[in-house]
RODO-2510 file (C-alpha; in nm, 4 decimals, decimal comma):
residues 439
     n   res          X          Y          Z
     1     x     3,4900    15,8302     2,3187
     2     x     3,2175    15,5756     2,1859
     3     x     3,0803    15,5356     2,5116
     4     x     2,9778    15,9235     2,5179
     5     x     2,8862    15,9024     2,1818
     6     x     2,6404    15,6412     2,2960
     7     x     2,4908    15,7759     2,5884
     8     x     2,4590    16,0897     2,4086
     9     x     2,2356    15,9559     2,1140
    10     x     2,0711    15,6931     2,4204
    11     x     1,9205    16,0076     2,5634
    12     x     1,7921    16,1481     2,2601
    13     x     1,6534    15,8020     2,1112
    14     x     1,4617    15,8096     2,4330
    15     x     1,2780    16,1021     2,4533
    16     x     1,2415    16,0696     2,0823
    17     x     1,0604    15,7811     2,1430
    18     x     0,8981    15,8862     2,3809
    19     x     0,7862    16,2177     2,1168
    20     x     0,6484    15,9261     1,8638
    21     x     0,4751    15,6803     2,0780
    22     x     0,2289    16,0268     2,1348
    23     x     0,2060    16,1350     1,8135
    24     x     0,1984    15,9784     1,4639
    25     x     0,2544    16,2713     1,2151
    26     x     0,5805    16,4212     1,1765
    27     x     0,7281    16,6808     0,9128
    28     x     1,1253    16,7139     0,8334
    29     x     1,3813    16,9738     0,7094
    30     x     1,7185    16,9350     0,5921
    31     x     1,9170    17,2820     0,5674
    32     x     2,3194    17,3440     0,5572
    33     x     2,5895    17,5743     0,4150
    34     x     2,9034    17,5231     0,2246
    35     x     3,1607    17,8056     0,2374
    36     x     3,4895    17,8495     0,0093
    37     x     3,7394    18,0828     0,0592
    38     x     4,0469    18,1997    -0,0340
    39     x     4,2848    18,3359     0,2582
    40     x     4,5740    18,4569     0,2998
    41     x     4,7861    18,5131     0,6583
    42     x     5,0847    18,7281     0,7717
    43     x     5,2692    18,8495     1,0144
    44     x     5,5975    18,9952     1,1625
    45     x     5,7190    18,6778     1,1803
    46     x     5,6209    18,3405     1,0671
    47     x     5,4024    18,1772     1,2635
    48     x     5,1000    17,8635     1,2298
    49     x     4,7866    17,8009     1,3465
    50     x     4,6836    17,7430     1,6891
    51     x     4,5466    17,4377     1,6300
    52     x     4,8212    17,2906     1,5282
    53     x     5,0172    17,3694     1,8217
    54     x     5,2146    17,7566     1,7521
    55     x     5,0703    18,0377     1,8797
    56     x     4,9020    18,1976     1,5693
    57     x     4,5853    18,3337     1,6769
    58     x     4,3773    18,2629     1,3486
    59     x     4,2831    17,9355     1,2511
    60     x     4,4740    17,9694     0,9322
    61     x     4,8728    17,9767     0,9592
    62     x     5,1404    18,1938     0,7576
    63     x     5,0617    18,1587     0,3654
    64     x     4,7550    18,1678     0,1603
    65     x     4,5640    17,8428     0,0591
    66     x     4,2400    17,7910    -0,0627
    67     x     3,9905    17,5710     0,1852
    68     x     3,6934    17,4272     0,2300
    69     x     3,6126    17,6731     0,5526
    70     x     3,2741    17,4943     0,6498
    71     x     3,0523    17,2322     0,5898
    72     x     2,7728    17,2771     0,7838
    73     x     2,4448    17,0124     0,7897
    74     x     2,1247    17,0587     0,9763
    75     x     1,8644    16,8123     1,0306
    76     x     1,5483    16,9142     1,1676
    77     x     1,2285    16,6100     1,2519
    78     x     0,9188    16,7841     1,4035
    79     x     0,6464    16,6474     1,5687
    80     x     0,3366    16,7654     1,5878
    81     x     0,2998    16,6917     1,9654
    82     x     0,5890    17,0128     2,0138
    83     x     0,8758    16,7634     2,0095
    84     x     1,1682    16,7989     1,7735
    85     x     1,4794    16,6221     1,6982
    86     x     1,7871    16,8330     1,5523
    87     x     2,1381    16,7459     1,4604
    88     x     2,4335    16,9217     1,3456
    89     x     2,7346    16,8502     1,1713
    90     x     3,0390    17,0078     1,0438
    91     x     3,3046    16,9322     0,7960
    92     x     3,6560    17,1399     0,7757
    93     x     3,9370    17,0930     0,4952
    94     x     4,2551    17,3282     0,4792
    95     x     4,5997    17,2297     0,4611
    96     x     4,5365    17,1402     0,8006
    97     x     4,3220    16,8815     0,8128
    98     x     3,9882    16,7289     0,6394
    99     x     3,7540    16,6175     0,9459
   100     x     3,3568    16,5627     0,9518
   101     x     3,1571    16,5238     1,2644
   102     x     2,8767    16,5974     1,4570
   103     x     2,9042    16,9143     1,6700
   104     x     2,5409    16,9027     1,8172
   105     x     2,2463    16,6576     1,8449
   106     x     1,9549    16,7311     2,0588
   107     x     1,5624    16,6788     2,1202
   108     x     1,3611    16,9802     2,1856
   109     x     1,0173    17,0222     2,3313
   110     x     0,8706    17,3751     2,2760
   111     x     0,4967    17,4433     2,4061
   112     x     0,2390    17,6468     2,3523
   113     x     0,1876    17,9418     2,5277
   114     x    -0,1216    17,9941     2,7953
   115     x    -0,3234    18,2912     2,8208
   116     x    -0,1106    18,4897     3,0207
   117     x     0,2163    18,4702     2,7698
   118     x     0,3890    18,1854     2,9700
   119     x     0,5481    17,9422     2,7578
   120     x     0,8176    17,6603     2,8383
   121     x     1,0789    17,4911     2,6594
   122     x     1,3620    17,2202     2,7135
   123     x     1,5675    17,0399     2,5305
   124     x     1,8093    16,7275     2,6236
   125     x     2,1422    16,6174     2,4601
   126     x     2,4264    16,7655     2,2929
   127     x     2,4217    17,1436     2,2123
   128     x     2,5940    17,5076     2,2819
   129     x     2,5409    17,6657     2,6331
   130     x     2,2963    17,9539     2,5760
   131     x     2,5872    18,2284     2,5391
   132     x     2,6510    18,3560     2,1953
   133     x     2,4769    18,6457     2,0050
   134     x     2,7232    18,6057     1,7184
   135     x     2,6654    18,2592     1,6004
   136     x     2,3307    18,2323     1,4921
   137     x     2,2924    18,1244     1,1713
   138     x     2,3179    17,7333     1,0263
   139     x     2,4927    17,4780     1,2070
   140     x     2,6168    17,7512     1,4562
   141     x     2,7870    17,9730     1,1689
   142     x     2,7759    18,3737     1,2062
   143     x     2,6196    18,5929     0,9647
   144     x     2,7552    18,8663     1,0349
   145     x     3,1596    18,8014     0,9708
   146     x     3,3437    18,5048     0,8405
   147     x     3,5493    18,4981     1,1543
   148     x     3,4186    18,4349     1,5019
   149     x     3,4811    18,6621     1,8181
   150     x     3,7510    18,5988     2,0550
   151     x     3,4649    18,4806     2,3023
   152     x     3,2931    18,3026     2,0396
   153     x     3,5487    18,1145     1,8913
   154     x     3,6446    18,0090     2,2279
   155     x     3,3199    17,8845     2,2986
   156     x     3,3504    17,6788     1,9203
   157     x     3,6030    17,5219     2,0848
   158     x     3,6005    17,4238     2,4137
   159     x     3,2088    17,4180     2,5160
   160     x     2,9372    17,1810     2,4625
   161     x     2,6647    17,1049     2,6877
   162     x     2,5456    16,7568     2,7259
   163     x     2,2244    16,7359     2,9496
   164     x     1,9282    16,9363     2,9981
   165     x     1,8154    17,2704     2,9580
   166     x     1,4881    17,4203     3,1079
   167     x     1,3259    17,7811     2,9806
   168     x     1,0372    18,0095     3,0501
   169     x     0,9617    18,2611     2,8439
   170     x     0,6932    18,5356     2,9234
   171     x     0,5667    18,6785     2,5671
   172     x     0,4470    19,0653     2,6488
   173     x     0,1914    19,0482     2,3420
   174     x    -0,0241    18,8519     2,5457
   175     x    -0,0786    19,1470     2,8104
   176     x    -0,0302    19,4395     2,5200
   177     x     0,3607    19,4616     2,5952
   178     x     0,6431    19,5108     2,4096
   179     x     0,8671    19,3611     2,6280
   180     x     0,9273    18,9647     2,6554
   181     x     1,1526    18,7882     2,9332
   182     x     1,3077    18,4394     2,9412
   183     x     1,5472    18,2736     3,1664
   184     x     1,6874    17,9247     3,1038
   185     x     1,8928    17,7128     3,2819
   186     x     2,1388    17,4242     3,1795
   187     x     2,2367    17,0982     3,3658
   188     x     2,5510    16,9732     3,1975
   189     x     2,8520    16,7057     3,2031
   190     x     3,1395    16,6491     2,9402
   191     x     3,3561    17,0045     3,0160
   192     x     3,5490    16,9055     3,3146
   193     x     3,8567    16,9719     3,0593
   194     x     3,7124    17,3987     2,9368
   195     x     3,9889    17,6135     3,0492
   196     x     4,2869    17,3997     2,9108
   197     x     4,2935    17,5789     2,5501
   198     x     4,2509    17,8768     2,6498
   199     x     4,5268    17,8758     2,9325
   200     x     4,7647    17,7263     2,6390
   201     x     4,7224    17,9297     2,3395
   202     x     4,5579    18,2211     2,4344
   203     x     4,2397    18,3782     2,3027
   204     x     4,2176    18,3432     1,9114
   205     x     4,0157    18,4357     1,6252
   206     x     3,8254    18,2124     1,3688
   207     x     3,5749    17,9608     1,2796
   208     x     3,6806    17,6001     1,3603
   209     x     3,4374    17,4456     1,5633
   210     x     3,5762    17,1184     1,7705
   211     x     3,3880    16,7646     1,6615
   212     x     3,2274    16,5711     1,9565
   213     x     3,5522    16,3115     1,9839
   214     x     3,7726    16,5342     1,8499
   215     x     4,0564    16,6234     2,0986
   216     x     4,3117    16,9780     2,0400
   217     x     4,6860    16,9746     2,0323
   218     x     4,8483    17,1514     2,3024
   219     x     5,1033    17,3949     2,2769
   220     x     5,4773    17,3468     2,3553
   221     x     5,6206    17,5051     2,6768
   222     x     5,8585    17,3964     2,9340
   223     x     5,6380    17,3127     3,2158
   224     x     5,5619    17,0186     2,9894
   225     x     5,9081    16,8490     3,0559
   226     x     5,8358    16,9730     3,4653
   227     x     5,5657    16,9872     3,6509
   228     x     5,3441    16,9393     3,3925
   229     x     5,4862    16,6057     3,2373
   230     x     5,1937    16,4058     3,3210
   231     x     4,9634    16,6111     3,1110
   232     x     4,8620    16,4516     2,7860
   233     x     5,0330    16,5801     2,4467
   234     x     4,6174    16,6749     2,3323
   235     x     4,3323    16,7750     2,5042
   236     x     3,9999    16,6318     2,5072
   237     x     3,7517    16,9137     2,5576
   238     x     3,4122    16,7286     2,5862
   239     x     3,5367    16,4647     2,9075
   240     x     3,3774    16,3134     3,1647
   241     x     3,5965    16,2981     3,4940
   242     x     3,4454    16,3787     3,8061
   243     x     3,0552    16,2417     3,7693
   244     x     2,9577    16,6290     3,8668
   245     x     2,6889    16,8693     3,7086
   246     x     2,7585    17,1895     3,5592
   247     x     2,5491    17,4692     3,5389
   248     x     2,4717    17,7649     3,2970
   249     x     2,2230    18,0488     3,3580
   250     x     2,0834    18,2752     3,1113
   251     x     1,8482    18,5604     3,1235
   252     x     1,6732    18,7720     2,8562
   253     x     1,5184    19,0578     2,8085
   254     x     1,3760    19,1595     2,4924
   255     x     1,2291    19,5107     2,4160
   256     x     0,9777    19,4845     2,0642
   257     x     1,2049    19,3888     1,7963
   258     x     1,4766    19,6256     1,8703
   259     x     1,6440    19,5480     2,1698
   260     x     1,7543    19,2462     2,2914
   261     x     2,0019    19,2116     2,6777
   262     x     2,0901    18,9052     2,8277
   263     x     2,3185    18,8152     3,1470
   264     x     2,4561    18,4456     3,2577
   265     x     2,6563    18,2772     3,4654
   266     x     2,8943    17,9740     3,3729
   267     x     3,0299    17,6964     3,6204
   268     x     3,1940    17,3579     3,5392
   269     x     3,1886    17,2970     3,9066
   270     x     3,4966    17,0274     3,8186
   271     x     3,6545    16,8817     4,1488
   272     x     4,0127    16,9677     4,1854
   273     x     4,2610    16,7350     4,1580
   274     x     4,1499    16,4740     3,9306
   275     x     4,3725    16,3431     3,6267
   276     x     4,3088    16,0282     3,3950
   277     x     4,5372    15,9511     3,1295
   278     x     4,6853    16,2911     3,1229
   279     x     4,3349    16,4848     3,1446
   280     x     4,3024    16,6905     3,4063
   281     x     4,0003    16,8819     3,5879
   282     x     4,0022    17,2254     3,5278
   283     x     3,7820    17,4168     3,7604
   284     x     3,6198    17,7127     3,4960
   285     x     3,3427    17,9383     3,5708
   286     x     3,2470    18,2857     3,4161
   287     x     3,0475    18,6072     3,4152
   288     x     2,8742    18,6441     3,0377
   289     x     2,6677    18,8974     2,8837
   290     x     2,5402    19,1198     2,5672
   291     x     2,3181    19,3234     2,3856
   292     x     2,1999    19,3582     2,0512
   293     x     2,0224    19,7156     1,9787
   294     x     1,9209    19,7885     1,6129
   295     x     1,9460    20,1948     1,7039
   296     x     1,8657    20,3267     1,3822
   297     x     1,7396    20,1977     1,0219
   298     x     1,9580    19,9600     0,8556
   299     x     2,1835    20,0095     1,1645
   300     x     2,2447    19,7473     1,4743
   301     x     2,4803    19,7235     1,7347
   302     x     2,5975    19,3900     1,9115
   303     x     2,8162    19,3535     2,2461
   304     x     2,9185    19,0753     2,4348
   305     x     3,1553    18,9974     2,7424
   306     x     3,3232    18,7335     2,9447
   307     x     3,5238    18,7493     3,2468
   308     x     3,5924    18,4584     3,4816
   309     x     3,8725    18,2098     3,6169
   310     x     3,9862    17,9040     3,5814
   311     x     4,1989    17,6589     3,8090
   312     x     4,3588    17,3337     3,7561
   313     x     4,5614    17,2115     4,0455
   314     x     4,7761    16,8824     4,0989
   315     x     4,6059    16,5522     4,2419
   316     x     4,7878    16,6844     4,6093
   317     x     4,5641    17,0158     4,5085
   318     x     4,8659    17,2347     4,4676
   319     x     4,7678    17,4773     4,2062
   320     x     4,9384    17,4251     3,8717
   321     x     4,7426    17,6895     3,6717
   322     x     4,5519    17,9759     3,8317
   323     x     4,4495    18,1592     3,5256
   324     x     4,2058    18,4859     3,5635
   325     x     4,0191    18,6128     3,2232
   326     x     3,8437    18,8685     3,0473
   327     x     3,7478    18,9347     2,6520
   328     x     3,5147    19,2347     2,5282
   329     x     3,3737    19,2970     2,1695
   330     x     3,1547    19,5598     2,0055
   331     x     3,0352    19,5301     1,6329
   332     x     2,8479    19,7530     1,4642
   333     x     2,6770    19,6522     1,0994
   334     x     2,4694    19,8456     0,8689
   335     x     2,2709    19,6567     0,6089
   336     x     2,1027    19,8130     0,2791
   337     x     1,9407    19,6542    -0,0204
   338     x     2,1788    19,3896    -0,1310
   339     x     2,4679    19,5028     0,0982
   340     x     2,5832    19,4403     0,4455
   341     x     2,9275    19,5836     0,6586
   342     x     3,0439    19,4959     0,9596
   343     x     3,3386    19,6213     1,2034
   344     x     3,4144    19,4720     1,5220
   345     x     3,6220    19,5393     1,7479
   346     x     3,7576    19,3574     2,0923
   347     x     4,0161    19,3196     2,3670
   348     x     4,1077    19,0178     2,5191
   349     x     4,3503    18,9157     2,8392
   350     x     4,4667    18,6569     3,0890
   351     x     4,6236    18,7523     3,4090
   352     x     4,8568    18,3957     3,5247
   353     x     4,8197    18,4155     3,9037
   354     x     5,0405    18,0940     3,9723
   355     x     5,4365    18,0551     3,9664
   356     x     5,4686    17,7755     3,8065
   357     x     5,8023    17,7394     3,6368
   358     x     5,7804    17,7437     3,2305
   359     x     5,4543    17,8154     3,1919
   360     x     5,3427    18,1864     3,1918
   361     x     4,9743    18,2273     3,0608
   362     x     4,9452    18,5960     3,0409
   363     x     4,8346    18,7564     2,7923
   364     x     4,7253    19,1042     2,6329
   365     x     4,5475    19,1786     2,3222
   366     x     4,3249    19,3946     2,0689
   367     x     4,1469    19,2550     1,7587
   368     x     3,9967    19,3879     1,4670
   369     x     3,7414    19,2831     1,1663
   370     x     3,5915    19,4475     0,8684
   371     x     3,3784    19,2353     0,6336
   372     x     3,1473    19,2994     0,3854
   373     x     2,9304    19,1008     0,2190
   374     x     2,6860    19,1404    -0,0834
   375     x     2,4055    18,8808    -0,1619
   376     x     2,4392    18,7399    -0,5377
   377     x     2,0578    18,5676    -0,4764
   378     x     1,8733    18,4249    -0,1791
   379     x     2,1194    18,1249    -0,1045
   380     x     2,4558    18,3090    -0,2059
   381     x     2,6840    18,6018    -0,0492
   382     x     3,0060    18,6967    -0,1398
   383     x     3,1630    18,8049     0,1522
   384     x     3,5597    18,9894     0,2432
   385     x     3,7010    19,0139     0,5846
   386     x     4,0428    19,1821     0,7030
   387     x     4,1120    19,1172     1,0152
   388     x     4,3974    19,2531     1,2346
   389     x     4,4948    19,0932     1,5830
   390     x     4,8041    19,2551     1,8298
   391     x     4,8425    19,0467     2,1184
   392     x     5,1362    19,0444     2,3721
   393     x     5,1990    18,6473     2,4693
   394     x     5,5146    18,5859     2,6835
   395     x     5,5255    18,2048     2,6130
   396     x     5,5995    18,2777     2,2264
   397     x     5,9485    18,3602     2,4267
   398     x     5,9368    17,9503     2,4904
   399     x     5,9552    17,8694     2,1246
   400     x     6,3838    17,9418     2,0875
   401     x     6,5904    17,6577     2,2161
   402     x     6,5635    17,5606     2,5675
   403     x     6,9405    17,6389     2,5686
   404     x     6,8742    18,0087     2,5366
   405     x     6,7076    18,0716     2,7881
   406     x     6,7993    18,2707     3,0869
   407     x     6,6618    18,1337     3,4718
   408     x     6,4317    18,4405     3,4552
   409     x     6,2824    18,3306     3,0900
   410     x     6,2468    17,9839     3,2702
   411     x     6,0296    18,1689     3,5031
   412     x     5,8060    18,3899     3,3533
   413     x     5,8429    18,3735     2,9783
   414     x     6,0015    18,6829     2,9238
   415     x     6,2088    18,7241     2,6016
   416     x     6,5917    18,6412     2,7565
   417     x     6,7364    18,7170     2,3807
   418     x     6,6636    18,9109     2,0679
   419     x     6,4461    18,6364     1,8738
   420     x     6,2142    18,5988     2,1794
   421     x     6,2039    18,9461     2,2031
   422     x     6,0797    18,9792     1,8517
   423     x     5,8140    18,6755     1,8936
   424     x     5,6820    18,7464     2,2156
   425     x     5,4509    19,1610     2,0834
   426     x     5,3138    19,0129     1,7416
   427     x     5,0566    19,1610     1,4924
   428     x     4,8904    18,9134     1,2561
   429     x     4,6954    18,9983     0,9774
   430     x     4,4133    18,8021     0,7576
   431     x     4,2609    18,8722     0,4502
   432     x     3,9946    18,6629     0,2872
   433     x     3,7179    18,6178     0,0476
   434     x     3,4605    18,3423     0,0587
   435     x     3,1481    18,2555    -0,1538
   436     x     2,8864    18,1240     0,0704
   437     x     2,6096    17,9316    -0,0256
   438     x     2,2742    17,8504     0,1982
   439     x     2,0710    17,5501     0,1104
***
């Protein structure tokens, strides 16, 4: 873990360097947000959190407890020769855990644009693929809800680029337009591990983002004791195993101030087969896309999907996991004076293509969230959320005793008794209130 940490901060403290050397002044910002909230968490039967290790699918478990949602710090040093230097950090505390980290840390070059609207950018260390349209507000927070989409939250999770980005953006203004385009592209290592979470726990709902270093705890299933032993008990989602690039693709088109699409393309490009002290390659790529469309006064609209695959397979390439995907959401908001409310809505699914024994990864599901928020002064909102999910999970059949089960549950999952039965179709629900505070 330190030695990524290093060569992380090794590339930045270069081109930083290289930013000063050619320029003397420099201006710097310091900006955050600290978020309290009360929440409270039921279902039709008890269940925790995903992250530590049920199958809840919000961050927060069965109960009510007061937490420290987010911590979030941004430091910004600018340049005057276009060169910036940003990091991020996050702090969580709930009954949980209480963890502070650094989620991003990055140098950015942004340049001027010529005559004809052409302008580039890059940037070079640790930062989010170029994906969401949801989290877009300080240290990678979303204004709009207090929990994160199903995509979103996955991406919080599981996905951090660490290499180099290229864009080019052509500004219509230039040539009397109202349309802009952009299209960046991202050359990455550290997510030969994304897929693992996801395949284990399903999609979920919140707003934990992982720490670079931080590894996840896996979920308990069968296949664990079988042909999964080897896997480690938690995964480390920002690993280096198989000295390959990754590569995201995103495209933009932006129509005055109204109307924003953009498509992409995700792939790990992980080699099959690899596994070092219980961390395994998982071969992940993905379709992505969204719009944002403010249709009417006060009134926007924002989209986004995902559908890919991913694949992890034995070091004698047998495949272990064979795991297609697929998650929608559509959220419209209307904002007046000191007001804003949102409802979104989304379905999620995985379709398990493999047969291996004890471990069935399907999964079907609907989510809801209405929040509203109201803004106290300039720096402070007050903000609600309920949010509903209904998902149908065959491995929640895998938490009764082994004993219990029939061959078939062994197999697929299935409930082979009344408990699993009852565990396997669950609705959740979430209610919480949060002041949050910009600085």
């Amino acid at each position: 873990m330190l030695k990524r940490i290093v060569g992380v901060f090794a590339v930045i403290l270069v081109t930083s360097n290289f930013a000063i050397v050619n320029s003397y002044a420099a201006e710097s910002s310091f900006k955050g947000i600290v978020d309290v909230r009360a929440v409270s968490v039921s279902g039709e039967k008890a269940n925790q959190s995903y992250l530590v290790g049920d199958y809840g699918k919000f961050r927060y478990g069965e109960g009510s407890q007061l937490a420290l949602d987010q911590l979030g710090l941004q430091y910004h040093l600018n340049w005057q020769n276009n060169w910036s230097l940003n990091v991020i950090a996050n702090g969580f505390v709930d009954d949980y855990d209480t963890t502070f980290g650094v989620t991003e840390a990055y140098a950015q070059y942004k340049g001027l644009p010529n005559s004809a609207g052409w302008r580039m950018q890059a940037k070079v260390g640790l930062y989010y693929p170029h994906i969401s349209l949801e989290n877009v507000a300080t240290a990678w927070s979303t204004p709009y809800t207090l929990t994160s989409s199903a995509i979103n939250n996955w991406l919080g999770e599981e996905f951090r680029s660490t290499g180099i980005n290229f864009k080019i953006e052509k500004l219509g203004r230039f040539s009397g337009s109202n349309q802009n385009f952009s299209f960046d592209i991202d050359l990455f290592r550290n997510n030969d591990t994304a897929g693992a979470m996801l395949t284990w726990h399903g999609w979920t709902v919140g707003s934990r983002q992982t720490l670079f270093g931080e590894t996840l705890v896996l979920q308990d299933f069968p296949a664990r004791d079988g042909m999964l032993a080897a896997q480690a008990g938690n995964s480390d989602p920002f690993l280096e195993l198989d000295n390959r690039w990754g590569l995201n693709t995103n495209a933009q088109w932006h129509y005055g101030k109204d109307l924003k699409v953009s498509m992409g393309y995700y792939n790990n490009f992980a080699e099959r087969g690899i596994v070092v002290n219980g961390q395994y390659t998982w071969t992940t790529s993905f379709l992505h896309g969204g719009v944002k469309y403010k249709f009417a006064d006060g009134w926007e609209l924002i989209g986004q999907f995902m559908q890919g695959n991913t694949l992890m397979t034995s070091p004698t390439l047998i495949k272990v996991v064979d795991n297609d995907f697929d998650s929608q959401f559509v959220m419209v908001r209307h904002f007046w004076n000191d007001h804003h409310l949102a409802l979104r809505l989304e379905r999620f699914a995985v379709d398990d293509l493999d047969q291996t024994v004890g471990d069935n990864n399907d999964e079907t599901g609907s989510a809801l969230a209405l929040a509203y928020r109201y803004r106290l002064n300039r720096q402070t909102f007050i903000v609600a959320e309920y949010t509903m999910v209904s998902s149908d999970r065959p491995s929640r059949g895998y938490l009764s005793d082994a004993d219990s089960y029939e061959p078939m549950t062994m197999q697929t999952g299935y409930y082979g008794n009344d408990y699993q039965k009852s565990i396997v179709d669950l609705t959740e629900h979430q209610y919480q209130i949060a002041v949050r505070y910009y600085f």
